[in-house]
C-alpha positions as CSV (number, residue, x, y, z in Angstrom):
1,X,30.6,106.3,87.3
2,X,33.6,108.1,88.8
3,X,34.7,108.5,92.4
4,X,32.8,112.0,92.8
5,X,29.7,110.0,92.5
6,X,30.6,108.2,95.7
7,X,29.2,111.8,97.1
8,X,26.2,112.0,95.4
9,X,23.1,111.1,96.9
10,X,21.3,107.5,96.2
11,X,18.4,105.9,96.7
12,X,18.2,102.2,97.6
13,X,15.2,99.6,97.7
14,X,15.2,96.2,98.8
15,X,13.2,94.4,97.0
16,X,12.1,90.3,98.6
17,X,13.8,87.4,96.5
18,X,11.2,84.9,95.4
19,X,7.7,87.1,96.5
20,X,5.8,88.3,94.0
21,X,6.2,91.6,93.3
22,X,5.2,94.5,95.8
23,X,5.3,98.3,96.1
24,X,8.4,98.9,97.9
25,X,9.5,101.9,99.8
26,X,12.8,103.2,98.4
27,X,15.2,104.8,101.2
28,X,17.1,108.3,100.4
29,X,20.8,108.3,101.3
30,X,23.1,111.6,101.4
31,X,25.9,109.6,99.8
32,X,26.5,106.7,97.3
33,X,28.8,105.7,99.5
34,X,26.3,105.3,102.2
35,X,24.0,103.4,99.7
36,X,26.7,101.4,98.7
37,X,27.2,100.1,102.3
38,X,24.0,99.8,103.3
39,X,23.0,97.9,100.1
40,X,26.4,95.3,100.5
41,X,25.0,94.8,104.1
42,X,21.5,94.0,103.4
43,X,23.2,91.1,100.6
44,X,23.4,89.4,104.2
45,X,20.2,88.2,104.1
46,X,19.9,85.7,101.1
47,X,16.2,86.8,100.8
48,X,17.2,90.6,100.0
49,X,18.1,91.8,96.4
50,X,19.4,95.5,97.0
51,X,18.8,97.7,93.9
52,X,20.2,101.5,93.9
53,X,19.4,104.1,91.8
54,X,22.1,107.0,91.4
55,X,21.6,110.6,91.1
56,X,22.5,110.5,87.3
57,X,19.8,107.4,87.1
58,X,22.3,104.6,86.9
59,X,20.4,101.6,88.3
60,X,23.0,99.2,90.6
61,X,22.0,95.5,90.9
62,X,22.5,93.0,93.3
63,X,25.0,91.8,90.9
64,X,26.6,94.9,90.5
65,X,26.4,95.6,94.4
66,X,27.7,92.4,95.2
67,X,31.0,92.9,92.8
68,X,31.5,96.8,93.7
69,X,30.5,97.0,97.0
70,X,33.4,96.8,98.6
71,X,34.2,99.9,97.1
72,X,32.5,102.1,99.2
73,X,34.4,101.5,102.5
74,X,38.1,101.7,101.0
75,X,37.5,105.0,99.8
């Protein structure tokens, strides 16, 4: 990924930890950078695991979320 994706729209689902698995709605975001925010805020809740998916198709984790996230709001 490069900085220019930060503009690029996003989608991000927030999927329960530890419930078996459910349709989840996915929520549309102008920016990555807005995902990226959103997604870092929901890791809050210990029961949340955030998951984006990029414009390009890059899937984010938790993981990932939790060790980039910060990104999103010094840039």
């Amino acid at each position: 990924m490069t900085l220019s994706d930060l503009d690029k729209p996003a989608d991000l689902t927030i999927w329960p930890r530890g419930m078996s698995a459910r349709k989840q709605e996915g929520h549309e975001f102008r920016t990555l950078r807005e995902t990226l925010t959103a997604a870092a805020d929901a890791l809050r809740d210990p029961k949340a695991l955030p998951w984006i998916v990029t414009e390009e198709g890059h899937v984010l984790s938790p993981d990932w979320i939790a060790a980039n996230g910060f990104a999103a709001r010094s840039h």
